[in-house]
Phi, psi and omega in degrees: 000307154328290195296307191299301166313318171286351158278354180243344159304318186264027174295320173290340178246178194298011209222000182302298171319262189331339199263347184285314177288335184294326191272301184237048153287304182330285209281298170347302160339296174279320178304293185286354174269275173246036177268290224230022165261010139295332169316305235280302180202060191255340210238336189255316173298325205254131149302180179296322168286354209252330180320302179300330211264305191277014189276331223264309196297307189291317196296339191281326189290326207267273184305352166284321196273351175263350153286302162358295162308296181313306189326300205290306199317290185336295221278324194281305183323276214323302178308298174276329168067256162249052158253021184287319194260030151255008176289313196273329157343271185321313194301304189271016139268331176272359184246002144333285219284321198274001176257338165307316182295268206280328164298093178299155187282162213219331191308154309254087166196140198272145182331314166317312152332318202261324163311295142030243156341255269268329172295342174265298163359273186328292179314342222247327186281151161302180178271002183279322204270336171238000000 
């Protein structure tokens, strides 16, 4: 409700366009990226014993970080006034650009397959970053 009332507030000034396309580049973003990759493939990654537990973690990671947000905006609108959503732009290209990268494709291949991959992916790094 907010970002919407500070977009028909900020209609009268110049920054309006950009700031009304920044919210919905924002939320189109965040819906096809990491809004909805814990929904998503929490079921193709996790085996059936492994599901619940890792269903709990992302969903729980997926709602810290849309506090995260909620948290941030005020104090950032304030700062930036209408560039506050190209901060979260960048947030939401860089984590595009790392599950195109880093996210095995999941379509018709059994969860083993897919652990597979993603451990030889995981070798290719030092042991600090995973």
């Amino acid at each position: 409700v907010t970002i919407v009332e500070e977009a028909v507030v900020s209609t009268q000034s110049t920054g309006a366009p950009v700031s009304v396309t920044t919210i919905i580049t924002f939320i189109i973003g965040f819906a096809i990226g990491p809004g909805s990759i814990p929904w998503l493939i929490i079921g193709e990654l996790f085996t059936a014993d492994a599901r619940g537990k890792a269903s709990s973690l992302c969903v729980g990671a997926n709602w810290v970080f849309n506090l995260l947000v909620v948290l941030t905006y005020d104090k950032l609108n304030k700062a930036l006034k209408p560039n506050t959503f190209f901060l979260y732009m960048g947030i939401v290209i860089f984590f595009f650009t790392f599950t195109f990268l880093f996210v095995p494709e999941t379509k018709k291949k059994p969860v083993e397959q897919i652990n597979l991959e993603i451990r030889d992916q995981a070798e290719k790094f030092p042991p600090t970053v995973f």
